[in-house]
C-alpha positions, 0 to 999 in steps of 0.5 A: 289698624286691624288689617285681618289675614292675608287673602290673596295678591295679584300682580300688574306691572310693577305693582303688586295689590295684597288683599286682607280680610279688611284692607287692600295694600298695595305695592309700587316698585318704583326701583329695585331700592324703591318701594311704595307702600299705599294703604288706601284708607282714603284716596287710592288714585291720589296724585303726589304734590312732592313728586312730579311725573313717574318715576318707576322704572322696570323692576324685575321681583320675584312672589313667593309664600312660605304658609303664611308669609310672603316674601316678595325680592327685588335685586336690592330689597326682600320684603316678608309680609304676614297677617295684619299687614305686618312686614319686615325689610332686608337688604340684598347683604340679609341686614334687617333695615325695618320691622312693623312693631308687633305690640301695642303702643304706650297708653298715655295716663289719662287725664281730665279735663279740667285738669288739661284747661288748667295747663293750657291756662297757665301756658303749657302745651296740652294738645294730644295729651289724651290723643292714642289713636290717629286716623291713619297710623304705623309703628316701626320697631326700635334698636338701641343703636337707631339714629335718625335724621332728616325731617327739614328745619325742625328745631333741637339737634342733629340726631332726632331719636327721643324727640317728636315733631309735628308736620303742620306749617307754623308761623311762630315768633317765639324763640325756638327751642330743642322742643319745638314740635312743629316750625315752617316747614313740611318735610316728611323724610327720616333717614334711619342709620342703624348699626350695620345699615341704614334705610330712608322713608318718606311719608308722602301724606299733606295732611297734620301729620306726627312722628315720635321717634322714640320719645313715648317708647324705646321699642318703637317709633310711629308716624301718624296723620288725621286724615288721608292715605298711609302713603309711604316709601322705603327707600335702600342703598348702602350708605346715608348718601344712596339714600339721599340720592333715591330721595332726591331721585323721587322729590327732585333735586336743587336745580343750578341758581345764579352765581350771584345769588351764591354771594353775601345778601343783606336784608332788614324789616325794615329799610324804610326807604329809597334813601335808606337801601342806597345808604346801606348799598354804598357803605358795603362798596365803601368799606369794601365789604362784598356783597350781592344782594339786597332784600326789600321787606314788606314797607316797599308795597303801597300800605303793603298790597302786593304788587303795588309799589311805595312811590312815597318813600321807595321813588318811581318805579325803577329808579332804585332798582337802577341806582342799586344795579349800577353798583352791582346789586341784585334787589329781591323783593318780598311777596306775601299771599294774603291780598288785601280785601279792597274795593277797586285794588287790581289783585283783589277785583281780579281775583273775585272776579275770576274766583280766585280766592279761597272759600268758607265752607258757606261758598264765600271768600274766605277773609282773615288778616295779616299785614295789609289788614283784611285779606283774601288767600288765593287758591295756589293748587289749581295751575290758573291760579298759579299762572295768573300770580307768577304773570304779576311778577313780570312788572317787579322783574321789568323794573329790575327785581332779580329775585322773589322772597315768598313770606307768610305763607304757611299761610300765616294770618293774624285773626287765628289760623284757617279754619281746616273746612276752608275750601281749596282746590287740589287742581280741580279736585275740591278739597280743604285746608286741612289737606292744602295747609302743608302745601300752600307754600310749596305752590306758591314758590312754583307759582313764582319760579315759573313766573321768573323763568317765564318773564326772565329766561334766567334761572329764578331765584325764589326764596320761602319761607314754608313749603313741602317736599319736594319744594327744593325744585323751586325755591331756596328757603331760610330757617325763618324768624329765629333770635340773636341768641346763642342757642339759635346760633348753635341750632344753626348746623343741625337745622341746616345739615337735616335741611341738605338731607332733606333735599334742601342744598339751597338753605341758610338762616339769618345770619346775626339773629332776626329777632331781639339785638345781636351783640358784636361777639354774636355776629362774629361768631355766626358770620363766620359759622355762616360763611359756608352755609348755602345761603348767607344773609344777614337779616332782622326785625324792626325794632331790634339793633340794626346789624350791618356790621358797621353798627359795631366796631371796627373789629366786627366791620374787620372780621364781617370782611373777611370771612366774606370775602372768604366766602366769595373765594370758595364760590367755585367750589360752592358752585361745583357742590351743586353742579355735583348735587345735579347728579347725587343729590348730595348737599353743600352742607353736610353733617360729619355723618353723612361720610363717616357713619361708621364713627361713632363719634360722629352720630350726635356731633352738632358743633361742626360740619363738612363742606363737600368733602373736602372742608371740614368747619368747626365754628365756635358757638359759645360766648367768650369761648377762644378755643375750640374742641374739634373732632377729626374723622378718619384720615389726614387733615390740613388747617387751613390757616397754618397748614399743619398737619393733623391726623384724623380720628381724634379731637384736637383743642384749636386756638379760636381768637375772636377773629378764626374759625377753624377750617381744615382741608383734607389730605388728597384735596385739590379745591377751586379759588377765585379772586375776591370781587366785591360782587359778582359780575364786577369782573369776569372770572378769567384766573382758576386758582386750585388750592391743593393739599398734600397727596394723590387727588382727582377733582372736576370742576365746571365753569358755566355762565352762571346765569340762564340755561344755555347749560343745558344745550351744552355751553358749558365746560366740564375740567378734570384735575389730578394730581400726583403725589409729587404735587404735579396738576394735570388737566384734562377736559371732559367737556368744553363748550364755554370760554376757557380761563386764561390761567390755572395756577396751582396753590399748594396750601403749605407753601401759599396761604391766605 
């Protein structure tokens, strides 16, 4: 991009305009550690899909000229920008954070094309092979030390440097490997830790888009897109955790679930029936194995129309769902977009009727298929739309569904992908495919989060499958259709850690593998990496193995109970995770290197992760494996079997037996346990138990509901704990608008073990 030399600049509030011979870029100071780069290469007022409302505050910053460069400072940030829009980004301790790569990138080997169809039809990838140039693209410098992380659910490992990734939601069955360029999801932000500092962007641009991270050159790394604006946001702070709370500041953080949908969920494609749900519902009570939730797949809808219901297999409308609640579980029910073109069916005659549908560029509506044959997508960017496909969820919800699972919605579709001239609507700005495809998921969990709250006055819980930035304001999302393969089980930890960095606290993967047959070994050792992940459901494809735990032996019923059962004895301290998380930004799930990025041990460790702080988890991920080398940061740690003491910055060797996964707490913890329920509201939560380990802690804990908003007009209750280093709790309260427990007992984890 030839932006030519730097004419003049002229400042408005808190944007500054620079003029180039060729190209205007403007400036938006969002904070003094926030900034937006906007070069209008295509729309200059375009409105954001992942932030919502304005976020700039006042921004005091300074404009100066040195010959040629200008050097603009904040209190947290200096800029130096120079001819051909080249510009560097300093710290307020003068650590370069970026620099715009000064050379020209790689020229890839050119090659023909007979030689390109030859690859692509012996199965290998050949797109992009000849691509050097995109319509809208940047180059930042590299260091050898550059780490990078973020970007969602994308495949391989924890730490991005080397690799290239694609942002364009894909449905893809295959298994995925560490070279998946592109998988469900869209999410454009990098964190970039570097020796001595660390810095955040997050390219707000809908359209396919590209980052290689080092893979073509150790020199540099590049973003590119075919289309749209170069729209993007540096975002400081003095750690990886600042820079996750500026992102989360502008894209918005996960709001507050239910209890309930904290706790165990089952799921299958497919419970083919009524009969088959209350068989799977009573065998968990049975063998008193907690659990909340259960899914219901595509085959509960009429030849799977959505909104319709199976009266032929699944009973009256309601009837389940009743026999399902009065044993404690809370039915979600599967939604998918495409609506099937029929002659008298409600959901397409209304949408035709009102225009509704996405067009083919001749003005007709658009058909494609999936599931329910020949189908019809509705046009979620405009608000209409929306409102008239969350007003639908009202008769599931009135029948007793509890929750919403949003699928193929990238969106999926079985005759090819849609074709980029589809036309869509940006609310009433026409638009296409090409810029609508990476956001289809994310309005339509808006539509169906607004549909819950608006039948339900409880907080909703939506599930999906794609989505965009920013999503994380409305809906949980999964990993999506990943294999019963170990690969996919070790890929589990990365993929959730980047999804927490990524805005995305609410996250898991299905527990056991969706595709292909679990063994028994496998499902031990993922319920048990599982058990701490956000969200924890077991879930997979008709025609594979079944993998409710019973399927198995007894040993796997035995260790499925309990490292459940452990699970919904830490949902207090789950739950105060994200009570924290209103206020950080900060997942549940979290790498190692978010709190100790000065370890270098920590930059590519992919084998275990921190629950808050204060619990570190180190599952074993290898078959046959019985021990496991575990890796402590910095300080002192507790296992939290045994209660041995252990010093940190050091791997230890842990005995791992099929049945352990080794947890440690960290010294100074003081932790909040419940009683184990079998589901949650099977009885209230009136004893606080507080596991603590030795040294001096400080520790707030908040006791809500768990249900609706009366949070939000304080009924709630806010209890700070501390402790001395004799082991002596006090407790005090910061906020008390909510029935108190009527017991907090004190645990000492050396003296009282589970």
């Amino acid at each position: 991009m030839n932006f030519g030399k730097k004419l003049s600049y002229e400042q408005t509030d808190n944007q500054l305009r620079i003029h180039f011979e060729n190209q205007d870029v403007i400036l938006e100071f969002i904070r003094d550690d926030i900034v937006r780069v906007l070069v209008p290469l295509w729309m200059e007022d375009y409105k954001s899909q992942a932030i919502e409302g304005d976020k700039s505050v006042p921004v005091d910053y300074s404009v100066e000229e040195f010959q040629n460069v200008m050097i603009i400072r904040t209190d947290r940030l200096t800029l130096k920008i120079e001819d051909e829009f080249y510009m560097e980004v300093y710290d307020e301790k003068n650590h370069l954070l970026m620099a715009d790569y000064r050379g020209d990138r790689m020229e890839k080997e050119a090659m023909d094309q007979q030689m390109i169809d030859l690859l692509a039809a012996e199965g290998h990838d050949a797109s992009g092979i000849n691509q050097n140039s995109y319509a809208v693209q940047t180059v930042k410098a590299l260091d050898p030390e550059d780490c990078f992380y973020g970007l969602g659910d994308k495949s391989g490992f924890l730490n991005k440097r080397h690799y290239e990734y694609e942002n364009w939601n894909s449905d893809l069955p295959q298994a995925h490997t560490e070279d998946f360029h592109a998988l469900y999801k869209s999410i454009p932000f990098l964190i970039c830790l570097r020796k001595d500092c660390v810095y955040g962007l997050f390219f707000d641009n809908t359209f396919h888009s590209y980052m290689n991270l080092g893979k073509e050159s150790d020199s540099y790394f590049y973003y590119a897109a075919d289309d749209g604006n170069l729209d993007y946001y540096i975002l400081g702070g003095d750690t990886m955790a600042d820079v996750i709370g500026n992102y989360t500041y502008l894209t918005g953080r996960t709001p507050l679930p239910q209890l309930w949908a904290l706790g165990y969920q089952q799921s299958r494609w497919g419970y083919m029936s009524a009969n088959d749900i209350m068989e799977v519902a009573k065998k968990y009570r049975d063998l008193r194995i907690p659990c909340d939730v259960i899914h219901l797949d595509i085959d509960y809808m009429d030849h799977f129309k959505v909104f319709t219901w199976n009266e032929k297999d699944y009973g009256k409308k309601g009837e389940l769902f009743a026999s399902m609640k009065q044993l404690g579980y809370k039915p979600v029910t599967i939604i998918d977009p495409g609506t099937k073109k029929e002659q008298g069916y409600f959901m397409y005659e209304e949408g035709v009727s009102r225009e509704y549908f996405a067009k083919d560029a001749n003005g007709k509506v658009y058909v494609n298929e999936v599931w329910p044959g020949e189908s019809v997508y509705p046009d979620f960017g405009r608000k209409e739309v929306r409102d008239w496909w969350a007003g639908h969820h009202k008769e599931l919800l009135d029948m007793g569904a509890q929750g919403i699972w949003n699928d193929m919605n990238e969106p999926a579709s079985f005759r090819g992908e849609l074709p980029p001239d589809v036309r869509f609507r940006d609310e009433k700005r026409e638009t296409t495919h090409a810029e609508i495809h990476n956001v289809y998921g994310h309005n339509m969990s808006k539509a169906a989060f607004e549909g819950i709250k608006e039948a339900t006055g409880k907080r909703p819980f939506v599930i999906t499958r794609a989505c965009y930035a920013g999503t994380q304001k409305y809906s949980t999302v999964w990993t999506g259709d990943n294999q019963s393969l170990w690969s996919h089980l070790q890929m589990m930890i990365p993929q959730l850690c980047n999804l927490g960095m990524s805005g995305f606290t609410f996250c898991g993967a299905d527990v056991g593998g969706f595709g292909a047959d679990c063994t028994p070994e496998l499902l031990c050792r993922w319920v048990e990496a599982a058990c701490f992940s956000p969200l924890f459901r077991n879930h997979s494809c008709k025609g594979s193995k079944r993998q409710e735990p019973w399927q198995f032996d007894e040993e796997v019923v035995n260790i499925n109970r309990k490292y459940i059962e452990l699970r919904y004895r830490f949902l207090p301290y789950i739950y105060d995770l994200f009570y924290q998380e209103q206020q950080t930004g900060l997942p549940v799930m979290r790498p190692l290197v978010l709190h100790y990025a000065d370890d270098p041990e920590v930059r590519n460790l992919n084998t275990e992760f921190l629950v808050g702080e204060q619990m570190l988890v180190a599952p074993v991920l290898e078959q046959g494996a019985t021990k496991k080398m575990v890796y402590l940061p910095e300080g002192v740690w507790y296992d939290y079997w045994t209660g041995e003491m252990l010093q940190g910055k050091q791997y230890i060797l842990r005995d791992a037996p099929i049945e352990v996964c080794p947890i440690y707490l960290k010294a100074g913890s003081i932790i909040p346990t419940y009683q184990v329920n079998q589901y949650v509201g099977e009885k209230a939560y009136t004893d606080l138990h507080l596991l603590t380990t030795p040294g001096v802690a400080v520790y707030q804990h908040y006791q809500d509901n768990g249900t609706d908003y009366a949070y939000e007009n304080g009924k709630y209750n806010l209890y700070q704990f501390a402790k001395d280093q004799a082991g002596n709790v006090t407790t005090a309260m910061l906020h008390e608008n909510y029935p108190t427990y009527l017991s907090i007992y004190v645990d000492p984890i050396m003296s009282e073990l589970p």
